[in-house]
C-alpha positions in Angstrom: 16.8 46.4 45.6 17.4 49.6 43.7 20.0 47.8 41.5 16.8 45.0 40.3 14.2 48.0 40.1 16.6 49.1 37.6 16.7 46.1 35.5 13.3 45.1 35.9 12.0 47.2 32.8 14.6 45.9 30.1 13.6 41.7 31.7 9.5 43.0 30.6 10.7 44.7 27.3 12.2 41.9 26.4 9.5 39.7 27.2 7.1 41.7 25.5 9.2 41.9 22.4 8.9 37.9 22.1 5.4 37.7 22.8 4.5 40.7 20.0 6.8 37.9 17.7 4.8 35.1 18.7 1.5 36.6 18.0 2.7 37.9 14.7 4.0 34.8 13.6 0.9 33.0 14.5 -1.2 35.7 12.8 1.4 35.8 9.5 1.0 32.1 9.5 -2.8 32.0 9.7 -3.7 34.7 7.1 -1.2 32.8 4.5 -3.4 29.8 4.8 -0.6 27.3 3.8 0.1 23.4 3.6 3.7 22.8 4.2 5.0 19.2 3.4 8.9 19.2 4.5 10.8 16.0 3.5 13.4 16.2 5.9 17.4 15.7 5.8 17.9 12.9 7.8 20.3 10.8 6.2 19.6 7.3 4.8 15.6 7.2 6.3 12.6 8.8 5.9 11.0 11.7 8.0 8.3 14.2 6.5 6.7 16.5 8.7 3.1 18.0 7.6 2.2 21.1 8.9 -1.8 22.5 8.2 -3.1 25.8 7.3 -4.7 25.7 10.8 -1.2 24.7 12.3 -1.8 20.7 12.9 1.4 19.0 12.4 1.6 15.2 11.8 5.3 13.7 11.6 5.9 10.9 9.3 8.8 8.6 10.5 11.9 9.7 11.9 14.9 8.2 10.4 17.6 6.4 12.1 18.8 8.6 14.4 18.7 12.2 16.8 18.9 13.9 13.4 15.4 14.1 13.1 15.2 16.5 16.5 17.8 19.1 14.4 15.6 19.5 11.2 12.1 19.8 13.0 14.3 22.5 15.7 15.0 24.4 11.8 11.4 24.2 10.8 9.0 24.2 13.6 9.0 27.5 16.4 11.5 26.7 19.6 8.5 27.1 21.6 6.9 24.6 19.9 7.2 20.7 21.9 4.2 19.1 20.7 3.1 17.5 17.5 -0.4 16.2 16.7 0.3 12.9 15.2 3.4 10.4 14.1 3.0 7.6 11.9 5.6 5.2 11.4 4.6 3.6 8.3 6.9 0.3 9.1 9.7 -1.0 11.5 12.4 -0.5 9.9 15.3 1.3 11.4 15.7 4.4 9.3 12.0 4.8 9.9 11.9 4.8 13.5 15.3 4.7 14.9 14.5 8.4 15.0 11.3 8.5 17.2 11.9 7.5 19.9 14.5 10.4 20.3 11.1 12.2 19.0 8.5 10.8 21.9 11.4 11.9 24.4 11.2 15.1 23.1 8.0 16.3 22.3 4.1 15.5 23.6 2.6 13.0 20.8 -1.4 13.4 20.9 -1.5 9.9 18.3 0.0 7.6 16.8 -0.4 5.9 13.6 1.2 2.3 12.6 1.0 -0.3 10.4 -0.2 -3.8 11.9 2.7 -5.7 11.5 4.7 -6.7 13.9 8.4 -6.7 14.7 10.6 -8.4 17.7 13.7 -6.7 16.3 15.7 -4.1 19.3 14.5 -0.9 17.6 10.7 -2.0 17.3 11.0 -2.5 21.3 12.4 0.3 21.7 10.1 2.2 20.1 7.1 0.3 21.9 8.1 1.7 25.4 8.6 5.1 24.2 4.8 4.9 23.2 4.1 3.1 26.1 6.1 5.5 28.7 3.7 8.3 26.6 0.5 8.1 28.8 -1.2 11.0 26.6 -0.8 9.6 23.8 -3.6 7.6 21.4 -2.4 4.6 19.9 -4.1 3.8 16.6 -3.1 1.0 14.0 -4.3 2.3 10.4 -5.6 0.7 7.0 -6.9 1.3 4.2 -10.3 3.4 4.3 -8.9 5.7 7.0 -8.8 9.2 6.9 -7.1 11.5 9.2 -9.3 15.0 8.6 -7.1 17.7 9.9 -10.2 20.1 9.9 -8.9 22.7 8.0 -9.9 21.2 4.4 -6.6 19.0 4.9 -6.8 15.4 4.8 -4.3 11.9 5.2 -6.0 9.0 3.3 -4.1 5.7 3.9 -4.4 3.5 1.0 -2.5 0.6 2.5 -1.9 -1.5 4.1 -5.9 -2.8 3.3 -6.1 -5.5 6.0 -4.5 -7.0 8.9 -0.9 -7.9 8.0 1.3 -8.9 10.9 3.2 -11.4 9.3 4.7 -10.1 6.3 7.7 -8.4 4.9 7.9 -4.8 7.1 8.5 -3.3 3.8 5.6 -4.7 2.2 3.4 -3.8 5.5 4.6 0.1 4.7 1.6 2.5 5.3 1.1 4.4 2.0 -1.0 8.2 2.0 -2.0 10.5 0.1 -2.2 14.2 1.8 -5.1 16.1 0.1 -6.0 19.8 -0.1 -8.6 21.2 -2.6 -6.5 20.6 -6.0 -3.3 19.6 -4.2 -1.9 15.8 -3.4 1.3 14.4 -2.0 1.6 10.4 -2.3 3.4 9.2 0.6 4.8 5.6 0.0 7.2 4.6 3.2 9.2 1.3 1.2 6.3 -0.2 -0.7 7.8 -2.5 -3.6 6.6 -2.6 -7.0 4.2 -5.4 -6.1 2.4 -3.3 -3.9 2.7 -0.2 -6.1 1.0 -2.1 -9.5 -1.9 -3.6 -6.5 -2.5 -0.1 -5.8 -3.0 0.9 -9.3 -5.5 -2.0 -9.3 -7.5 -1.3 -6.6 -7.5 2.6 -6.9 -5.8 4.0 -9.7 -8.3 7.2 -10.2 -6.9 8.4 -6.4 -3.3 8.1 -7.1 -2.4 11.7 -8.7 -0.6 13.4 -7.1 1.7 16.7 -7.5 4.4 15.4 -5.0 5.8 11.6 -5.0 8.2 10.6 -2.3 10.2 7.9 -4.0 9.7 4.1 -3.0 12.1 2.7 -1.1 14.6 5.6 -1.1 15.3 4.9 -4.9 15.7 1.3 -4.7 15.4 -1.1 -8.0 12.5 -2.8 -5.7 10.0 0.4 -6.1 9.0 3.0 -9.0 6.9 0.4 -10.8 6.3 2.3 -14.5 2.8 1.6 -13.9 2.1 3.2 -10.7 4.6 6.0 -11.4 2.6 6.6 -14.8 -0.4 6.8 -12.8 0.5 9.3 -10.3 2.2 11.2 -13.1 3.7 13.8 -10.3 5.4 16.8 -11.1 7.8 16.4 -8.5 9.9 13.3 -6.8 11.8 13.1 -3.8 14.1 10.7 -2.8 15.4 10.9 0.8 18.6 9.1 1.5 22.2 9.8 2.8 24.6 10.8 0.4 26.8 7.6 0.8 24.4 5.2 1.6 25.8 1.2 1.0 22.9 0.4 -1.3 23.4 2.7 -4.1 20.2 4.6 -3.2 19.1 5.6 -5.9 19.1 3.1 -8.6 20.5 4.0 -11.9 17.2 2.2 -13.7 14.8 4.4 -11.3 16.8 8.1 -12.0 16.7 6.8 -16.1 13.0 6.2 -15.3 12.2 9.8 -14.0 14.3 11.4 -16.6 12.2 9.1 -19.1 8.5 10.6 -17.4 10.3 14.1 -17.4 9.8 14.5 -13.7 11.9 16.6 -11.8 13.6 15.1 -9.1 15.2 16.4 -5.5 16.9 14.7 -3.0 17.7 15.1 0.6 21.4 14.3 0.0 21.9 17.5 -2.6 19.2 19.6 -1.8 18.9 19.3 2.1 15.4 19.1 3.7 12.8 20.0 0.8 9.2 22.0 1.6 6.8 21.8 -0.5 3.5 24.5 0.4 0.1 24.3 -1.4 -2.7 27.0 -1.4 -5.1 24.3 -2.5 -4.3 25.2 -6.0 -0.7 24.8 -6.2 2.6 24.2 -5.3 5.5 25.6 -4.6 8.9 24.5 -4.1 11.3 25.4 -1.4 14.5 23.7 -0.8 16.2 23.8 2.6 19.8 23.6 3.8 22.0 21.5 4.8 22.4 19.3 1.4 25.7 18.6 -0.5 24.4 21.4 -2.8 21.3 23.0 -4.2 21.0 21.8 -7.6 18.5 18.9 -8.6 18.8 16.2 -10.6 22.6 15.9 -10.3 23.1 12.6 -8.1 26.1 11.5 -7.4 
């Protein structure tokens, strides 16, 4: 008894120490009134994790594979096992291969999909980890939605703009635009150029954007001139594995970039990538676990 008594103390020092860091880092992060967009390393795929001033955090496909549950463990707190929303913007393996390891691990409050449809053994997959999720809201999402985070943050989708069940998965991709005050990140999943130049059709005046993830991983079949002109971002991001079998990116889309003068990252080199806004601007932050640091050098 004497021999606990003793050790009692240090056990609530301790846990008073981590509660004093929880509440400061909840109070830092308030007071800094921050959007963070993190396009995250997870190989050849797609995962981007938003994360509001008001700390809402909506998860944007997952990639292929568990590597997804590594780069949210580096960005979001250990405590932390929920996440507001996912959104798989299409079918595709190295879009949702990733979330279902993401469902097992974390409480999902919605989620966010494309109508079309898939029989394929990831899709299934992926529809009983939603199913075995009784909290979770299932939503499928077109163009006219908006996701309003509450905090002056909002997620418009722009397509797909109907019913599409049939089609292509890539050309099904959910595209978004994440809006606060002066600040936009275009969010594009695999869309081809066909969609791209339909979107400049139907609603070229809300295309701009600061941040552009790149269509398609840098594939030939995306980064239509006209709907990159239109955007005219200041950044591009290309998320892919370093030694992908497709030759991700395209030498015709990096010649295209270099041609708009638009800097480019990439998840291979650069690791995951944050981007935080104030509303006014942006602000770069790469993250680790790259090739190396420097942009604009693709192998």
């Amino acid at each position: 008894m004497t021999s606990l008594a003793r050790h009692v103390p240090l056990a609530v020092i301790v846990v008073l120490f981590l509660f004093s860091i929880w509440i400061y880092s909840a109070l830092v992060q308030k007071e800094e009134r921050t959007l963070a967009v993190s396009f995250l390393n997870v190989g050849q795929g797609d995962s981007i994790l938003v994360q509001t001033p008001s700390g809402k955090q909506m998860l944007i496909d997952g990639g292929s594979n568990r590597a997804v549950l590594r780069e949210l463990s580096k960005i979001m707190p250990w405590y932390d096992r929920s996440l507001d929303i996912v959104v798989a913007t299409h079918p595709d393996l190295d879009h949702i291969g990733g979330l279902i390891d993401v469902f097992e691990r974390y409480r999902i409050d919605h989620f966010l999909e494309s109508s079309v449809r898939d029989d394929g053994v990831d899709s299934r997959a992926l529809e009983n980890a939603v199913s075995r999720s009784e909290e979770t809201q299932r939503y499928t999402v077109q163009r006219g939605d908006r996701i309003d985070f509450g905090d002056g943050v909002y997620f418009d989708i722009l397509f797909p703009d109907r019913p599409l069940p049939s089609v292509e998965t890539n050309t099904a991709s959910i595209v978004g635009r994440v809006v606060w005050g002066n600040t936009a990140f275009l969010l594009t999943g695999d869309s081809p150029n066909a969609i791209e130049e339909y979107l400049v059709k139907l609603d070229q005046g809300h295309l701009r954007a600061q941040v552009l993830k790149v269509g398609h991983h840098g594939s030939k079949t995306s980064s239509s001139p006209l709907f990159v002109g239109f955007v005219n971002p200041e950044y591009a991001v290309y998320s892919r594995g370093c030694d992908n079998r497709y030759g991700h990116p395209h030498g015709d889309v990096i010649a295209l970039y270099k041609k708009f003068g638009i800097q480019t990252l990439d998840t291979c080199t650069d690791g995951t990538i944050t981007f935080t806004s104030n509303g006014e601007r942006i602000e770069l932050r790469r993250g680790i676990g790259g090739r190396n640091t420097t942009p604009n050098q693709l192998p």
